[in-house]
C-alpha positions as CSV (number, residue, x, y, z in Angstrom):
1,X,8.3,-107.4,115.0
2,X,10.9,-104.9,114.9
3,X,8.3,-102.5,112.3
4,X,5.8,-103.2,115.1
5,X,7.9,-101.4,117.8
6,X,8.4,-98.5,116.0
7,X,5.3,-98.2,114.9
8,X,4.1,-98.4,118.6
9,X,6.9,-96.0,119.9
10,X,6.7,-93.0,117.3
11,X,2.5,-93.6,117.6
12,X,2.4,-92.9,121.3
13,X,5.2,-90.3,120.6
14,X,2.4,-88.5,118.5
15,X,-0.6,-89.3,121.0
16,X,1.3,-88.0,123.9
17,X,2.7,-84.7,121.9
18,X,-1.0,-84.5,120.4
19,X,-2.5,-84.2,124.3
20,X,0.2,-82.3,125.5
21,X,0.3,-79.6,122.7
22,X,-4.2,-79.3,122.8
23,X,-3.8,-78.7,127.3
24,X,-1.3,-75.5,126.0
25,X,-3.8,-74.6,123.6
26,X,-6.7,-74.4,125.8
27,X,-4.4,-72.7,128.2
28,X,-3.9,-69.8,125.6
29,X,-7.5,-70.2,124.7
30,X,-6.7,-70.7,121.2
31,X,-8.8,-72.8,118.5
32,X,-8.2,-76.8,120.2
33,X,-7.5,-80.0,118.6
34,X,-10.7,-81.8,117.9
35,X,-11.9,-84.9,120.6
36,X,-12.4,-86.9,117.8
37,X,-8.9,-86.3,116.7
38,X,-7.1,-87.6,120.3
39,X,-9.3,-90.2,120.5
40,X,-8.0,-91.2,116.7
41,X,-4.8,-91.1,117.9
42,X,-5.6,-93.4,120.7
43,X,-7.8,-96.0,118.0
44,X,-4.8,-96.4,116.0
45,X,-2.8,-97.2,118.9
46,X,-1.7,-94.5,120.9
47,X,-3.9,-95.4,124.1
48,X,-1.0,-95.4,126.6
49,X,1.0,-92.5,125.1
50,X,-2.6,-90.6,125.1
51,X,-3.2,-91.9,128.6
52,X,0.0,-91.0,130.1
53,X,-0.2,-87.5,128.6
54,X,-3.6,-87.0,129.9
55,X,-2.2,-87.5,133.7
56,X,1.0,-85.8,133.5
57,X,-0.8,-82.8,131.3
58,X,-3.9,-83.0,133.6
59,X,-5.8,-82.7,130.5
60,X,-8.8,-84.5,130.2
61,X,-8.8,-86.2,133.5
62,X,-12.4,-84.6,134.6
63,X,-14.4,-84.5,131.1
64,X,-16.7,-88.2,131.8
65,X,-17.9,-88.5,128.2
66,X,-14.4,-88.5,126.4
67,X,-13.3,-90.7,129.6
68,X,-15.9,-93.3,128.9
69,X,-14.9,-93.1,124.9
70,X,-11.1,-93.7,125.9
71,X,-11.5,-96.6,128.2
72,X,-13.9,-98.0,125.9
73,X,-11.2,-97.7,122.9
74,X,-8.7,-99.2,125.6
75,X,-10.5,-102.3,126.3
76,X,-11.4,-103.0,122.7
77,X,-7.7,-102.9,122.4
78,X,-7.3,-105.3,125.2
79,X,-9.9,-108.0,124.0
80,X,-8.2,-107.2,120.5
81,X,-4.7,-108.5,121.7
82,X,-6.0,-111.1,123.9
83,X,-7.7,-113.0,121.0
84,X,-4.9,-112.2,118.7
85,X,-2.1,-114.2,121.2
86,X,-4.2,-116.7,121.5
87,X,-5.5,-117.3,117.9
88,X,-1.6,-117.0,117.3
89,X,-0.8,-120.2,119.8
């Protein structure tokens, strides 16, 4: 459990720094980090550091195909953990 937590922490850590650091890039209009990339970081478990970051950053927040991709990814997640607590009972 306690490898879980960290996991969970320093992977939202990342997807949260990850949003943050691509809204200053397009700010300086340098070369972005890749969609594909933030929603990665959001697959492998980021989703609520990556969603956090895209309302604080207000990054993200108007483009509907990555928002469709995101929530998607978030409700896999969802079902995901739902089945797993109650395969686990």
């Amino acid at each position: 459990m306690s490898f879980l937590f960290w996991y969970f922490s320093l992977i939202n850590l990342v997807a949260f720094s990850t949003v943050g650091i691509d809204k200053k890039l397009a700010v300086n209009q340098k070369r972005r980090i890749s969609e594909r990339n933030l929603l990665f970081t959001s697959v492998i478990g980021g989703t609520i550091g990556s969603g956090l970051a895209m309302l604080f950053f207000k990054h993200k927040t108007s483009k509907i195909s990555f928002l469709w991709k995101f929530f998607i990814i978030g409700i896999i997640q969802v079902f995901l953990v739902y089945f797993y607590v109650i395969k686990s009972k």
